[in-house]
C-alpha positions in Angstrom: -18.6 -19.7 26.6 -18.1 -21.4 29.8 -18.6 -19.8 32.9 -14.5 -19.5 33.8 -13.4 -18.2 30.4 -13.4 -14.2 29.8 -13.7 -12.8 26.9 -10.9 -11.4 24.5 -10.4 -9.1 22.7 -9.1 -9.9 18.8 -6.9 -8.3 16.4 -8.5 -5.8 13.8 -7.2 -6.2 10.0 -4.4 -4.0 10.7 -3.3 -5.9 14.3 -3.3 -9.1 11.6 -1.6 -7.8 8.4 1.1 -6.5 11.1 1.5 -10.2 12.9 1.4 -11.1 9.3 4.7 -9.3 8.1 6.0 -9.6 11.5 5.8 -14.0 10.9 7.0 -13.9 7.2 9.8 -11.9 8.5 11.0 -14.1 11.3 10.6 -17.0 9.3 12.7 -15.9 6.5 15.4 -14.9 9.2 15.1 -18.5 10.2 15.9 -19.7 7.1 14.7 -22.8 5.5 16.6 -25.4 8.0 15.1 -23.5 10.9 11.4 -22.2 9.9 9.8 -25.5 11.4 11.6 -25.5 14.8 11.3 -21.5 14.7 6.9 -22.1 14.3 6.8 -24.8 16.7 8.8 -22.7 19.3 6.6 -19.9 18.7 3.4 -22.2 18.9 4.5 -23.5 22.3 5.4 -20.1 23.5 1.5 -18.6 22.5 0.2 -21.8 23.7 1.9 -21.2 27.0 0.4 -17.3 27.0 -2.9 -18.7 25.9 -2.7 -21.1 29.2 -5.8 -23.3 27.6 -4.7 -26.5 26.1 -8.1 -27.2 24.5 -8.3 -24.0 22.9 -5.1 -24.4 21.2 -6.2 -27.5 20.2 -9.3 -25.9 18.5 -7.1 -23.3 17.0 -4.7 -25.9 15.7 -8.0 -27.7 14.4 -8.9 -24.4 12.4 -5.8 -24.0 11.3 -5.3 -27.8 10.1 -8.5 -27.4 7.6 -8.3 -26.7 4.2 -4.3 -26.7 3.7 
């Protein structure tokens, strides 16, 4: 870890099952000709409260594999 980055702190199972159902939730009240713009405005908004470009691009990496 480098030097300026601190530590954080996860979600437990739980934390995730409840982002989980919280996600398929939103994106069904997007509908089907708004879930993509609804995920990227919610990427650029956690991207923006991550405030570390190259770890979201790591994340995105991790999330790109095995589609």
């Amino acid at each position: 870890m480098p030097p300026t980055e601190q530590p954080r702190a996860g979600l437990d199972i739980a934390g995730l099952e409840t982002v989980y159902g919280t996600l398929a939730t939103a994106i069904d009240r997007a509908g089907p000709e708004h879930a993509e713009r609804f995920l990227v405005k919610l990427a650029l908004l956690q991207a923006h409260d991550l405030g570390d470009a190259a770890r979201f691009e790591r994340q995105e990496q991790v999330a790109l594999s095995d589609l």
